[in-house]
C-alpha positions in Angstrom: -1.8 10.5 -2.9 -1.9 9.1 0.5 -6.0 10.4 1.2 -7.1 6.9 1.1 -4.8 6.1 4.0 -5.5 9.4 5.7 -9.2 9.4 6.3 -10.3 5.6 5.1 -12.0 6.2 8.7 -14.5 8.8 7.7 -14.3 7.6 3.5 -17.7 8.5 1.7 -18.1 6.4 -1.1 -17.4 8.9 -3.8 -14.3 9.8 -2.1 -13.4 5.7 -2.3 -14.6 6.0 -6.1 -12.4 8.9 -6.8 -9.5 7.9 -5.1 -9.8 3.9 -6.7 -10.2 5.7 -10.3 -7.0 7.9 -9.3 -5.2 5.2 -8.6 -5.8 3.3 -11.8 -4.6 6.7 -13.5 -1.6 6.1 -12.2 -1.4 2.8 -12.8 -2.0 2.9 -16.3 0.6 6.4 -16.5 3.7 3.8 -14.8 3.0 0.9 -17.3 1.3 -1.1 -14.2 -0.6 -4.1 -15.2 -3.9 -5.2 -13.4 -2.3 -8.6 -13.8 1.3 -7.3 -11.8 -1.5 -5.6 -9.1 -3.0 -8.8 -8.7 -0.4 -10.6 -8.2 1.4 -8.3 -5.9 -1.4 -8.3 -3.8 -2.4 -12.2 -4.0 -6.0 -11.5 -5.1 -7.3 -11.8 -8.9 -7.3 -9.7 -11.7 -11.1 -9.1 -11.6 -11.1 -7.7 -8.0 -8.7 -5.6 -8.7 -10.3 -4.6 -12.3 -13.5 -4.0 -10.0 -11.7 -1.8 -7.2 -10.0 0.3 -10.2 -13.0 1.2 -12.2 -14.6 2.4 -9.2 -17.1 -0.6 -8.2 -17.0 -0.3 -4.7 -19.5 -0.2 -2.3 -17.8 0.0 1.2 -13.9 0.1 2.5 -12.4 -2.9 2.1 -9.1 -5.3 3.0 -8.4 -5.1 -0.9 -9.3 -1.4 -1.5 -7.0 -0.4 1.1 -4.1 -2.7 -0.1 -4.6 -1.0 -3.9 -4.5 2.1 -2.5 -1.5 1.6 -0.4 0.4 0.0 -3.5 -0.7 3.2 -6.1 0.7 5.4 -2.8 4.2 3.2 -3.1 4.8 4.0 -6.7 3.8 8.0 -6.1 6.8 9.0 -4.4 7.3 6.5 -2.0 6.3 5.2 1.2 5.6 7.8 4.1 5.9 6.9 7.7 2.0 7.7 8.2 1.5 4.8 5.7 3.9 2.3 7.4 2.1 3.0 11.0 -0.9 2.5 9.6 0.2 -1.0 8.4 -1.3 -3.5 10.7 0.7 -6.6 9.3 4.1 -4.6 9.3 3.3 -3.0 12.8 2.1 -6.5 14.2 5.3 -8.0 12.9 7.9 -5.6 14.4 6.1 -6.0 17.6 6.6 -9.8 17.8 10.2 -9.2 17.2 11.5 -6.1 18.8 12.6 -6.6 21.9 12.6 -2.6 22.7 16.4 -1.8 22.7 17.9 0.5 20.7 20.5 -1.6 19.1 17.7 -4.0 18.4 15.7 -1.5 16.4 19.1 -0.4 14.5 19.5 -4.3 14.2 15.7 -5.0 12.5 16.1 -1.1 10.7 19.5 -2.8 8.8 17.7 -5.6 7.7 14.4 -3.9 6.4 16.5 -1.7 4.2 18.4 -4.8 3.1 15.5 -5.8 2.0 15.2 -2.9 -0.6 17.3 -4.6 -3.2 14.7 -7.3 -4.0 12.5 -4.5 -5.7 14.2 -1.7 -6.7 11.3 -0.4 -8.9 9.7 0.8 -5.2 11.1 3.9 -4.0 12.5 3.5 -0.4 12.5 6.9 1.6 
């Protein structure tokens, strides 16, 4: 599940279509409301109703950020997908100071932070 990740770069639009109607398939098969989506993601419901049924025209912000959230609840998160996370990548790089013990330090705390949702596999 992690193709829209892996080549969003080179993404035909019937490869975004597919891969937006795949991800509402899996939505709908874990109970996922457009309405939980939405808010996850701070957008509406009707951008994220128009991503899902395929309405797409050209990669976007929001595209991405569905496809990355459908990839979270399909066996969890893969390294790939977390280094190809600009606002995650950005933020660990404003705050590591590039020791070891700092990156055990931040490591602790990101897994700490597990327990808010538990519904999102951690690998």
């Amino acid at each position: 599940m992690h193709l829209c990740i892996q080549i969003c770069s080179i993404m035909s639009l019937e490869i975004m279509q597919a891969r937006a109607l795949q991800a509402a398939q899996l939505f709908k098969e874990r109970g996922v409301r457009q309405s939980d989506i939405a808010s996850a993601l701070g957008t509406s419901q009707s951008q994220v109703s128009r991503v899902l049924a395929g309405r797409v025209s050209r990669h976007t912000k929001l595209f991405e950020e569905i496809c990355r959230y459908a990839d979270s609840f399909d066996g969890g998160v893969s390294v790939d997908l977390v280094r190809q996370n600009d606002e995650l990548m950005s933020a660990l790089a404003e705050t590591w100071d590039g020791t070891v013990a700092h990156s055990r330090a931040l490591a602790a705390v990101i897994r700490s932070l597990g327990v808010l949702n538990a519904s999102k596999p951690i690998r």
